[in-house]
TIGU-307684 format. One record per residue (C-alpha): residue in three letters; x, y, z. Coordinates in steps of 0.001 Angstrom, whole numbers, plus 524288, in hexadecimal, padded with zeros to 5 digits. Layout:
<nodes>
alaXYZ;...
</nodes>
This chain:
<nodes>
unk2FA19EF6C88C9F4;unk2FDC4EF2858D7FA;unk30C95EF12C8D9FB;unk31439EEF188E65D;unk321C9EEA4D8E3DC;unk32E00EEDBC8DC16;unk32DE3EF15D8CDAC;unk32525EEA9D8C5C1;unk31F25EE9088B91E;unk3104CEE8478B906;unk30C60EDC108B3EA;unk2FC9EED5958B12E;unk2F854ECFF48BBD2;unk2F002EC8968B377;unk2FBE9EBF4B8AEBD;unk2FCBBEB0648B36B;unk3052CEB0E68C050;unk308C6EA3808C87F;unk309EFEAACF8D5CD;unk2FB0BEB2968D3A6;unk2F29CEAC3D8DC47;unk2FAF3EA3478E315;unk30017EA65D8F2FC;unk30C77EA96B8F4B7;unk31398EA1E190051;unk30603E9FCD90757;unk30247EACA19094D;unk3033DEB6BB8FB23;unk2F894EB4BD8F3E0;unk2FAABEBB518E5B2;unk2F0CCEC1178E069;unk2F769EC8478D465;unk303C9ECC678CD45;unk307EFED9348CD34;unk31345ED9A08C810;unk31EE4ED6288C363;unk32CC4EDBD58C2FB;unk33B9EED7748C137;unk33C8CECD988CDBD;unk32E54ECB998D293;unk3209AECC518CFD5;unk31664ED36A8D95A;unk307B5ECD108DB78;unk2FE1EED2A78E447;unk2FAADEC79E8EE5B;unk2F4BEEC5E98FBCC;unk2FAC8EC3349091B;unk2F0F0EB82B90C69;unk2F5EFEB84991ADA;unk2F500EC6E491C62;unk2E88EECA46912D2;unk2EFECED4BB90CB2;unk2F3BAED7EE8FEBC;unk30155ED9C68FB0B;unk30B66ED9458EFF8;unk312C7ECC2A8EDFD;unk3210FECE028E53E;unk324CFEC1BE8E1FF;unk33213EC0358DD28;unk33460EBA988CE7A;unk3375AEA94C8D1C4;unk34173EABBA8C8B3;unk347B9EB65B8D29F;unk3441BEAEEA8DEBE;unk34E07EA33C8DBEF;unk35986EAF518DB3D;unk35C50EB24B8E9AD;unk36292EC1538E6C3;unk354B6EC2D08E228;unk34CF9EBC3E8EEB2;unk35528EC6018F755;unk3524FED0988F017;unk344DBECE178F089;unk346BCECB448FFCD;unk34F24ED6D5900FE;unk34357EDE808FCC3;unk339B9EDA5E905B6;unk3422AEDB6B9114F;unk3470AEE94390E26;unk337B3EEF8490AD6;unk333A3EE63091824;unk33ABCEF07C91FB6;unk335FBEFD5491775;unk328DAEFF3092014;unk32722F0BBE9199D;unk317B1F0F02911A4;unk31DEDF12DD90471;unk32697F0563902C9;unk31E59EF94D8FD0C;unk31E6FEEFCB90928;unk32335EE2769091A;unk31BEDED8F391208;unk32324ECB3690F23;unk32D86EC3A290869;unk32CD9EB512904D5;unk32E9EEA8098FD22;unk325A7E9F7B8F7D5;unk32BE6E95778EDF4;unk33386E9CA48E296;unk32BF0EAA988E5CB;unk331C4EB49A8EDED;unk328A3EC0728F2F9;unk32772ECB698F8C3;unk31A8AECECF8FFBC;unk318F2EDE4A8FE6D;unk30E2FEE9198FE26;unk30479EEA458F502;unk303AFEF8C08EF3F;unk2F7C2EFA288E589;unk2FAB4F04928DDDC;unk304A7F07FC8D422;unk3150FF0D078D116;unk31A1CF17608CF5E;unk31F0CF14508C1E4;unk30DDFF11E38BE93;unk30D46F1E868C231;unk317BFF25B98B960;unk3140BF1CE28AEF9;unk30701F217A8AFC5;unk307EFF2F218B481;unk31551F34DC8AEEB;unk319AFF3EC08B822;unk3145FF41DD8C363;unk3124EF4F348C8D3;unk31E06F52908D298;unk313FAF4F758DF60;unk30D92F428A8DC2F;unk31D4BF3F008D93F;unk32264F42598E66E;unk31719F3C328EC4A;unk31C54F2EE58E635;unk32B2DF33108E8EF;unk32763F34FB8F7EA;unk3241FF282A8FC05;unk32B04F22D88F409;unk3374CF29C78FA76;unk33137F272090744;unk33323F176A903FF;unk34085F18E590118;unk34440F20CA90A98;unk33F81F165F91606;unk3471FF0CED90E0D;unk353A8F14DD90D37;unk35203F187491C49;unk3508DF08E991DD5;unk35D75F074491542;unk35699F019B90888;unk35A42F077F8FB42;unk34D10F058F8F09C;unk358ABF05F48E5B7;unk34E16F03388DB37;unk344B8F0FFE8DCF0;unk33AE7F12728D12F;unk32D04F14BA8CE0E;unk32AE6F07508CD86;unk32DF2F04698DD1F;unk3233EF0EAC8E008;unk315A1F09DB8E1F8;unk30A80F11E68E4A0;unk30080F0BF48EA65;unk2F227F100B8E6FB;unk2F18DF17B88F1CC;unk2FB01F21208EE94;unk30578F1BBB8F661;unk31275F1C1B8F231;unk31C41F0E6D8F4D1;unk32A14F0A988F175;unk32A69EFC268ED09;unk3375CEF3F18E9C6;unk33EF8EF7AE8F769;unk34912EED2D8F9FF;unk34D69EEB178E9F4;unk35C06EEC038EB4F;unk35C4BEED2E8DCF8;unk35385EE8138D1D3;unk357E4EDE338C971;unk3606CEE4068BCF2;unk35C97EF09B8C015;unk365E8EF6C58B784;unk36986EED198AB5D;unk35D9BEE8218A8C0;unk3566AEF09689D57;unk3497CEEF5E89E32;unk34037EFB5989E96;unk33CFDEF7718ACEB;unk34C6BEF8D08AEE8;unk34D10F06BA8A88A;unk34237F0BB18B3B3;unk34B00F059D8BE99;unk357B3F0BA88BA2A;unk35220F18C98B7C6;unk351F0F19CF8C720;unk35F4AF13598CACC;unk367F8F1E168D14E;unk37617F20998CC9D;unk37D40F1A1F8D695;unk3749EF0EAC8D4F9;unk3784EF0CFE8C5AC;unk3856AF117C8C580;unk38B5FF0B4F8D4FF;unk37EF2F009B8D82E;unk37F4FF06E38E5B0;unk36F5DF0C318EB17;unk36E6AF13168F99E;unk3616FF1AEB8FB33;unk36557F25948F10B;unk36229F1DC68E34F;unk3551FF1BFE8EA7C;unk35464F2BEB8EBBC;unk358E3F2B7C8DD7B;unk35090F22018D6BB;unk343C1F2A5E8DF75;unk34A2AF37ED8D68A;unk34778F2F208CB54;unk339CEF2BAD8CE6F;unk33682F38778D0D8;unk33BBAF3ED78C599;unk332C3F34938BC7C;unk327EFF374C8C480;unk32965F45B08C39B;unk32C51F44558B437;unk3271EF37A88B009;unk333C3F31688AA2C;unk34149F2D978B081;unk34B90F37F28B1FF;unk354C4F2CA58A9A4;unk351C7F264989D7F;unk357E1F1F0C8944B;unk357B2F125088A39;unk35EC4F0A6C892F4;unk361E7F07268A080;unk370FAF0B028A078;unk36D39F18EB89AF8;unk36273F198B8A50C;unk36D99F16828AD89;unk3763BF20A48A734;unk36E49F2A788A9B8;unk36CFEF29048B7C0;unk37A18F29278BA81;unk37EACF34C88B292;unk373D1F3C298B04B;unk36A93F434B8BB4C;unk35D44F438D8BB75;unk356F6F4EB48B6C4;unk34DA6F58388BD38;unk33FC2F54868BB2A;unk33B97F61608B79E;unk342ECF60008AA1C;unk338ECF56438A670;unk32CB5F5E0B8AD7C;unk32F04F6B6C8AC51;unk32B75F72488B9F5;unk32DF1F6A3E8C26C;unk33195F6FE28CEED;unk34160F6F788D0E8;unk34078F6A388DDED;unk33A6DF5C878D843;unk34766F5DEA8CFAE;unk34FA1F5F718DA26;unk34920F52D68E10D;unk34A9FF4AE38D576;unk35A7CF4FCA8D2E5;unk35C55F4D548E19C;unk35823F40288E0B7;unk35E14F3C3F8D479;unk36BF0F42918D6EA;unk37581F39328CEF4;unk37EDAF398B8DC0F;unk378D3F32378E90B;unk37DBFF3B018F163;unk37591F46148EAAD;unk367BFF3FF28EDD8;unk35FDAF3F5F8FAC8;unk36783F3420902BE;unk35A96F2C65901C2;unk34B4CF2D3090068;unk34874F336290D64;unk35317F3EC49093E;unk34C78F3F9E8FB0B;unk33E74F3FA590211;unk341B6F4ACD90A58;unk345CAF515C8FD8A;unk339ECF4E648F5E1;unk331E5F5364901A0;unk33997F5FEA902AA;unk33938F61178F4B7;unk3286EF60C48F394;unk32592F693F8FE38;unk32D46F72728F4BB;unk323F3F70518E7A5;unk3178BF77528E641;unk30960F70AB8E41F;unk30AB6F73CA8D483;unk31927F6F068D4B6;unk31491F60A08DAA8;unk309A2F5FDB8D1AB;unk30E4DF63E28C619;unk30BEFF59A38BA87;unk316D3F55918B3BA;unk31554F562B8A4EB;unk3193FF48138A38B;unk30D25F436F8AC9D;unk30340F3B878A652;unk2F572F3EBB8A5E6;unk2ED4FF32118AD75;unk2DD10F334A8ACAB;unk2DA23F2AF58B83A;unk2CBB0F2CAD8B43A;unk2CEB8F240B8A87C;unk2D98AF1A968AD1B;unk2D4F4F112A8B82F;unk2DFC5F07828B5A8;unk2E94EF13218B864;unk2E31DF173B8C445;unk2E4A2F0A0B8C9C2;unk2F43BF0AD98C73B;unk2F76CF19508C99A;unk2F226F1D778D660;unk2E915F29E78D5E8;unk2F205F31818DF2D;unk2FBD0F33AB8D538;unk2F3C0F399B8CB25;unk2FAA5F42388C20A;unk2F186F4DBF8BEE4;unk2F003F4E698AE06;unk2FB9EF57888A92C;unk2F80FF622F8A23F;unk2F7C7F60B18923B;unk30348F670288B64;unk3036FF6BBC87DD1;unk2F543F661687C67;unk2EC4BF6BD38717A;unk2E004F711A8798A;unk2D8C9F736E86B5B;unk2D7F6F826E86E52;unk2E108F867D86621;unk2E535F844785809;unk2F19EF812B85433;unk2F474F8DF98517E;unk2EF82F92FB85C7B;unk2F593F99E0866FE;unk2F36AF8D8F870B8;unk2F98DF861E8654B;unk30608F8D52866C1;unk304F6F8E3D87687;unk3059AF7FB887785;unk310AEF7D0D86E13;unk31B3DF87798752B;unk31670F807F88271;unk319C9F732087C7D;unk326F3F784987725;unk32A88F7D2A8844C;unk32730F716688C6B;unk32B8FF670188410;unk33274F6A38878ED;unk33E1FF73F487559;unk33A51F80D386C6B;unk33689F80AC85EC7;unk341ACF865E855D9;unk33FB7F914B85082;unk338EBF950B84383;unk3433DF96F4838F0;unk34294FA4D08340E;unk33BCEFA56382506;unk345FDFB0BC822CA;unk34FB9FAB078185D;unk35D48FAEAD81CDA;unk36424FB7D481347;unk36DC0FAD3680960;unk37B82FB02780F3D;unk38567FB1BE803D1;unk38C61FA5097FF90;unk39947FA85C804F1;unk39481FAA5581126;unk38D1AF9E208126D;unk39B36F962A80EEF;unk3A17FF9CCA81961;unk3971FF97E1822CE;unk39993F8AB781DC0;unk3A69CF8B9081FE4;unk3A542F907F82D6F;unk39B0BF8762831F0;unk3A4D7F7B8082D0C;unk3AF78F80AA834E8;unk3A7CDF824483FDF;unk3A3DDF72CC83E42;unk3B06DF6F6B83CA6;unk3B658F750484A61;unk3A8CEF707D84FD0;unk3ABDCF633F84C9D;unk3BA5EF6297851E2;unk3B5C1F6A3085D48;unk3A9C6F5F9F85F48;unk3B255F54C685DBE;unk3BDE4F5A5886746;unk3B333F5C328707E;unk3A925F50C286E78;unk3AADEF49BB8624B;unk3B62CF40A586697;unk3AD16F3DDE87398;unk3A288F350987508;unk397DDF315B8800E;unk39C99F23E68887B;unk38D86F1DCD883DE;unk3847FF174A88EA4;unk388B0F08CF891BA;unk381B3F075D89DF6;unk37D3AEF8B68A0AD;unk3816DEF488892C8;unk3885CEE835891F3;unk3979CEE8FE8910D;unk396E0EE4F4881A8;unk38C8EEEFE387E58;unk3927BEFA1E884BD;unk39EDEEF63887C3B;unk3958FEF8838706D;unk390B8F04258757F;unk39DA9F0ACA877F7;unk3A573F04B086DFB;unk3996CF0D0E8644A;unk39CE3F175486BDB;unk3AB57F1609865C9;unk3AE95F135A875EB;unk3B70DF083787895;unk3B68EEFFC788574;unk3C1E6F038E88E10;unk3C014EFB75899A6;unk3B739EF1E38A051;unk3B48AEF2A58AE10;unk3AB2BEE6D18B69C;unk3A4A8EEAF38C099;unk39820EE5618C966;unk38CE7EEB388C98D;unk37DD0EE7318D100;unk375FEEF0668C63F;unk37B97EEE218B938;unk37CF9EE1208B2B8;unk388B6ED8978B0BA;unk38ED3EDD528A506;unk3892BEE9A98A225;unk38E49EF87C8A41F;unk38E7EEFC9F8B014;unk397E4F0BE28AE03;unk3A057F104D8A39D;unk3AAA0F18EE8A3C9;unk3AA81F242A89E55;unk39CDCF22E28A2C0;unk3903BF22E589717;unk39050F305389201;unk39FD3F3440894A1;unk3A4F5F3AF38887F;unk3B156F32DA884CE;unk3BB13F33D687A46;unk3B5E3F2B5B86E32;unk3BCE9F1D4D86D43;unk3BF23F1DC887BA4;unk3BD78F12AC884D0;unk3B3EBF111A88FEA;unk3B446F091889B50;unk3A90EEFFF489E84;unk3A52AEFA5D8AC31;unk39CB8EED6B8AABD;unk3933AEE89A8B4AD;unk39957EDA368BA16;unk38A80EDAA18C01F;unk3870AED9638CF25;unk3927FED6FF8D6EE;unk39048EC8EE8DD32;unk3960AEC2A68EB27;unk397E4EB60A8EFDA;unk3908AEB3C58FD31;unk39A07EB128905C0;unk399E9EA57990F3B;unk3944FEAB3E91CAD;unk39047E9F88923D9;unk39656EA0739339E;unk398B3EAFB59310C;unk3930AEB7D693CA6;unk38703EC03493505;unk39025ECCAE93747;unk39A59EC6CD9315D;unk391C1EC0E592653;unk38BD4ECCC092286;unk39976ED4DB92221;unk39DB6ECA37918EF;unk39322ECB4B90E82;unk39567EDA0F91005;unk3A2E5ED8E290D2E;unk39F3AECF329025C;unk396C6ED8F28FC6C;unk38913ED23F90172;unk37F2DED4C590B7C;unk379A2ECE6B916F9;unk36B19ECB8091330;unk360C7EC31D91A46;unk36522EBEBE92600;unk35EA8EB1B792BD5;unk361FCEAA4E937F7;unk361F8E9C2593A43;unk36623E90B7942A9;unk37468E8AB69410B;unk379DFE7EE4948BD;unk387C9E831B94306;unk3891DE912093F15;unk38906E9B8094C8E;unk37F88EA43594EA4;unk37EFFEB1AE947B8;unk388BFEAA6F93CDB;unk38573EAA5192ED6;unk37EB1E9C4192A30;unk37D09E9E0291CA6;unk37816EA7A79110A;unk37012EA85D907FD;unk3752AEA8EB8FC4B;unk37E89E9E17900A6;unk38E10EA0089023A;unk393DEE9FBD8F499;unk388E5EA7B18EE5F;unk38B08EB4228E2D4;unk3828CEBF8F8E7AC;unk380C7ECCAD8E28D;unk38A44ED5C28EAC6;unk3821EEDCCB8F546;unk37848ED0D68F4EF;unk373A3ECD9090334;unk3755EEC040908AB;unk36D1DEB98B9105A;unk372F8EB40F91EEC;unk36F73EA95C92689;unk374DAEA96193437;unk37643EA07C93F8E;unk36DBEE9F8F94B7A;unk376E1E973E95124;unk37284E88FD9550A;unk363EAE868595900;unk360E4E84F29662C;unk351F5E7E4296A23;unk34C8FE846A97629;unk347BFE7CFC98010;unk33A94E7D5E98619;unk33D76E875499359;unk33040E872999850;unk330ECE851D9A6F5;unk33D08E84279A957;unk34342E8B5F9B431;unk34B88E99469AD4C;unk3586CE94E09B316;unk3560EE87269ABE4;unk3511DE8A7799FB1;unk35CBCE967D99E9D;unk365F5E8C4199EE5;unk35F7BE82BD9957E;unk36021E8E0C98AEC;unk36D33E93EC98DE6;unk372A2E83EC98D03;unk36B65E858E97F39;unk372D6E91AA97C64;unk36800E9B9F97CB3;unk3659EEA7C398250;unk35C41EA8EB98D6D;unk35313EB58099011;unk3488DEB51099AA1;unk33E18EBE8999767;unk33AB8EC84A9A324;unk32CA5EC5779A2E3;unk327CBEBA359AA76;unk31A6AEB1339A939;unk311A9EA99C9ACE9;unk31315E9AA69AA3B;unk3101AE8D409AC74;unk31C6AE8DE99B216;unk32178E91509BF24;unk329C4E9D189C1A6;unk3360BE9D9D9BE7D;unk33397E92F89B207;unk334A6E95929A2C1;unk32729E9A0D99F53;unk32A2EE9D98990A7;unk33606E9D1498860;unk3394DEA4E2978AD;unk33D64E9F5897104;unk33565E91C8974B7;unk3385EE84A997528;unk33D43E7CC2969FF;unk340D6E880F963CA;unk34D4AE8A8795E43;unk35720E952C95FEC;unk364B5E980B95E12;unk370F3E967B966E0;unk36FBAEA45C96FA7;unk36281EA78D96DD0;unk35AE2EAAF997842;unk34F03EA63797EDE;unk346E5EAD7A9878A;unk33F6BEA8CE993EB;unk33353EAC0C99A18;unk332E3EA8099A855;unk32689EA4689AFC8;unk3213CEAB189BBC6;unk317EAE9F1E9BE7C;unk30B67E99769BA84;unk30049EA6BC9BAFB;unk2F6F7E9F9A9C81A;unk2E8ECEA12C9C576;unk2DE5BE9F039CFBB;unk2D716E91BA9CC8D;unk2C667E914E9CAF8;unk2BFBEE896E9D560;unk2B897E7DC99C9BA;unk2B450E74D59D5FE;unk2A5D8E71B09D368;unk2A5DFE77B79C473;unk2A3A0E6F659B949;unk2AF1EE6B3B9B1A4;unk2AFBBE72A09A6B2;unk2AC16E7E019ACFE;unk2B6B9E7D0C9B752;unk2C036E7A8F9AA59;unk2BD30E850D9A402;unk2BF58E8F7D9B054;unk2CB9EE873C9B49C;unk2D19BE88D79A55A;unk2CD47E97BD9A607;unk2D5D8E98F29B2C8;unk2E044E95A09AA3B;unk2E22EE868D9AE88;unk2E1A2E798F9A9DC;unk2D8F1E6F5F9AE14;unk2D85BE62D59B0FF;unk2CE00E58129B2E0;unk2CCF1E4C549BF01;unk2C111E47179BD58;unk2C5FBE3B9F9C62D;unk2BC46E2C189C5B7;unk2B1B8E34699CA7D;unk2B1B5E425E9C1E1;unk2B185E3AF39B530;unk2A36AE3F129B2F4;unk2A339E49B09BD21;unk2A2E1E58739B6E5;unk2A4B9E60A09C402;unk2B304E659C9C93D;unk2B431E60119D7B7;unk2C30FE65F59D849;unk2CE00E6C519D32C;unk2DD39E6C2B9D3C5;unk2DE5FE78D69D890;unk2D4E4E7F909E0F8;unk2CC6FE89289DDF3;unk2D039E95029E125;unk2DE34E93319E228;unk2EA23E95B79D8EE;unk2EFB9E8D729CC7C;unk2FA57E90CF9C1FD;unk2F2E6E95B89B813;unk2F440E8B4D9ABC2;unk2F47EE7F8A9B553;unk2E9D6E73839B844;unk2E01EE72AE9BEFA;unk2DAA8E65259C1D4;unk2CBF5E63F39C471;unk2C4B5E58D89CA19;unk2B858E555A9C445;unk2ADE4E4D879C995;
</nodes>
């Protein structure tokens, strides 16, 4: 499989697709899908103007005509544009044809990271930090560039056939109902969001470090740290509950790959590595530390994979990740009967790897019959012992109960579920909120798993979903002033462009896009249009004396700059012998224009043609650098010799200037 873009779901390439063989906006020619995932598809194509093969993600038409979604995409492309680093998946070029959007990006062959755990398991400890490297490397140019992945998993990490490790998806802001959505696809992405992230929406280059703890506790163990039957418990978990060392799923493993993993994963930001550079250093430090049988040690939850037998594996998991077979455990060798001493060898090692002790064999000795008295007063004793148990247990516990999970439920079944509880509803609180949907759970309090008092109340904070602000009207506002606005409105300043205006000033705000009036998601960016000020046609300066043609541009309200170099011309010296912009241009009102100044025509020595047949005195005249011209006179019409020239022989000419001959 050959992916190159952000999460996606394999797909056959085989099925009918409109945009397969067809070029997109002149130059993309598709070749093949991909794949597909939530907002766009990916095809393999060719840049026809470049010869090169690349990866085309075309957004979803349905997406395309929703402009949040176009500047997303947009968003994406500019933000990876100015990653150059060799572990991020490059993005070449962004455009429109008709109702598709794309992205033109780099084509890794190869496979993700989620093929591989899918198909290996585990991994031992070294081939895992040999993923987690580059992959830290990545982020860490991106946080160091101020971009935040927010949306890190084994799916955004492609490696390529090669062996080479990339980060895909850079430039995401967030992806689309992340958290309430329920599909399985949405399970995998929450199982990597950090707390702060769930619980406050807020991401700075720590829930990167946080999700990377995640990844490489699953690669080290084969399973997330965090499971559950539902989103909002996979939520729960990550906000009250730490994740635990890997070594409690693969018994010794070396504490300092624990100590990475806890570090990473701390439930408090300020706890982690400030970013992926930080949490590199730390995964450096912690390797030089681990011994050649501590890095390759094989997990037991690796899977076996015979690459002898398996080409169509070998084509999706690259070779240099191959997981050596783990050993067999509690495997009949046929040595031994079961009787046998190897019999009983292998079942205490199973016990003591995977499952608790065997009780006990009961005694066969019958226990002497107490008398009958004695066995009443045991009764007796045991009931009175039950019955200060009980008021003890329900002092203590039994008038309690656990406040149960409501995470991301809607407001009337988390009524149900507390109301079964024998909770009541106290209060109900609205608040916005950019990761869980309108009308769903967003906290409780007490908070899911509080012991409370039974028939107590709880109070419930719904989601009123993303916050949303008007764009304000901007047009005539100075950019600095336009931007502090949307700031203060709870926007952003996104694309700017500039552009001519007979009747809004220069550097003032023109229009944006979306328009005045407009409900955007709070913290959306907005795009600005702003004044060049009036156009102003410049005029042809060629030739004209410096003093004159200053004036002429200053009259036109233009700056004037007169480059220190001067040339050669047709001109003489002194005269305009080139001008930037040129004429019949158009600029704005205080632009400048720069002048080149002639030094004269360059003189060149003319040939001596006298007596030489025409063409051939043409042809050494036009060498010289001149033109030439004919007088053939009543008498040279049929003549074919040169009787004179212009300019003597000999002598000097500007070079560029004519030369008359006379033929005869």
């Amino acid at each position: 499989m050959t992916v190159s873009a952000r999460t996606l779901t394999c797909v056959d390439t085989t099925l009918q697709d409109p945009l397969v063989g067809q070029v997109l906006d002149g130059r993309y020619r598709i070749d093949a899908r991909v794949a597909v995932g939530g907002m766009a598809t990916v095809y393999r194509a060719v840049d026809t103007r470049l010869d090169r093969v690349l990866a085309l993600k075309v957004m979803h038409p349905t997406l395309a005509a929703d402009a949040t979604f176009v500047d997303r995409f947009i968003r994406e492309a500019k933000s990876v544009a100015r990653l150059a680093h060799p572990n991020v998946v490059q993005v070449f070029d962004q455009g429109t044809d008709g109702a598709y959007v794309y992205l033109a990006m780099e084509y890794v062959a190869g496979c993700t990271l989620r093929d591989v755990l899918r198909e290996r398991g585990a991994l031992q400890p070294r081939a895992a930090l040999d993923i987690l490297e580059p992959v830290l490397a990545a982020l860490g140019a991106a946080h160091r560039a101020g971009f935040v992945h927010r949306d890190m998993k084994p799916e955004n990490v492609l490696i390529g056939d090669d062996g080479r490790v990339k980060v895909a998806d850079f430039g995401l802001v967030r992806a689309v109902d992340t958290v309430t959505n329920t599909t399985g696809a949405v399970l995998g992405t929450v199982s990597y969001l950090a707390p702060e992230q769930i619980e406050h929406g807020t991401a700075d280059p720590r829930v990167d470090v946080y999700a990377c703890g995640i990844v490489l506790y699953e690669m080290l163990t084969g399973d997330r740290p965090h499971l559950g039957d539902s989103p909002a418990l996979v939520l729960y978990k990550h906000l009250h509950e730490d994740v635990p060392p890997p070594s409690a799923a693969v018994p010794g493993m070396a504490y300092a790959l624990d100590e990475l993993v806890a570090s990473a994963t701390a439930r408090t930001p300020d706890v982690r590595p400030h970013d992926a550079v930080a949490l590199l250093a730390h995964v450096r430090d912690a390797r030089s530390g681990l011994s050649a049988a501590q890095l390759d040690a094989v997990p037991p939850q690796a899977l076996a994979v015979d690459h002898d037998n398996a080409e169509d594996r070998t084509s999706v998991i690259p070779r240099s990740l191959s997981v050596p077979r783990p050993l067999p455990v509690n495997e009949d060798d046929g040595e031994h009967g079961d009787g046998g001493g190897g019999g009983r060898d292998r079942a205490v090692h199973h016990t003591s790897l995977l499952e608790p002790p065997p009780p006990s064999a009961p005694s066969r000795r019958r226990a002497p019959r107490r008398p009958r008295r004695g066995m009443l007063a045991i009764v007796a004793a045991v009931l009175l012992i039950l019955g200060v148990g009980t008021g003890v247990w329900y002092i203590n516990s039994g008038q309690f109960t656990k406040v149960p999970p409501v995470l991301t439920m809607t407001e009337a079944n988390a009524k149900q579920r507390l109301a079964n509880a024998g909770l009541d509803v106290k209060q109900i609180k609205r608040e916005y909120s950019d990761t869980v949907e309108r009308g769903t759970v967003i906290s409780s309090d007490p908070k899911t798993g509080a012991r409370i008092r039974d028939n107590d109340s709880v109070t419930l904070t719904i989601s009123r979903g993303p916050e949303t602000v008007r764009v304000p009207d901007l047009k005539g506002y100075k950019l600095s002033k336009a931007k502090e606005r949307l700031k203060n409105e709870g926007l952003a300043a996104g694309m700017i462009t500039k552009s001519f205006s007979e009747d809004v000033p220069r550097g003032s705000v023109i229009s944006t896009d979306p328009g005045a009036g407009t409900d955007r998601r709070a913290g959306s960016a907005i795009a600005l249009t702003v004044s060049r000020g009036s156009p102003v046609d410049v005029p042809d300066l060629r030739g004209d004396d410096l003093a004159d043609a200053r004036q002429e541009l200053t009259d036109a309200g233009l700056k004037v700059k007169v480059a220190t170099e001067r040339v050669n011309s047709e001109f003489d010296a002194g005269q305009v012998a080139a001008q930037t912009p040129g004429d019949g241009r158009q600029v704005a009102t205080g632009d400048t224009v720069t002048l080149t100044i002639s030094k004269g025509p360059e003189m060149v020595e003319v040939p001596d043609v006298v007596g030489d047949k025409v063409d051939d005195a043409k042809r050494e005249l036009e060498d010289a650098g001149f033109q030439v011209k004919e007088d053939r006179g009543l008498l040279g019409l049929f003549g074919d010799t040169v009787e004179g020239q212009s300019v003597d022989g000999g002598d000097t000419a500007p070079k560029g200037s004519t030369i008359t001959i006379e033929i005869g």
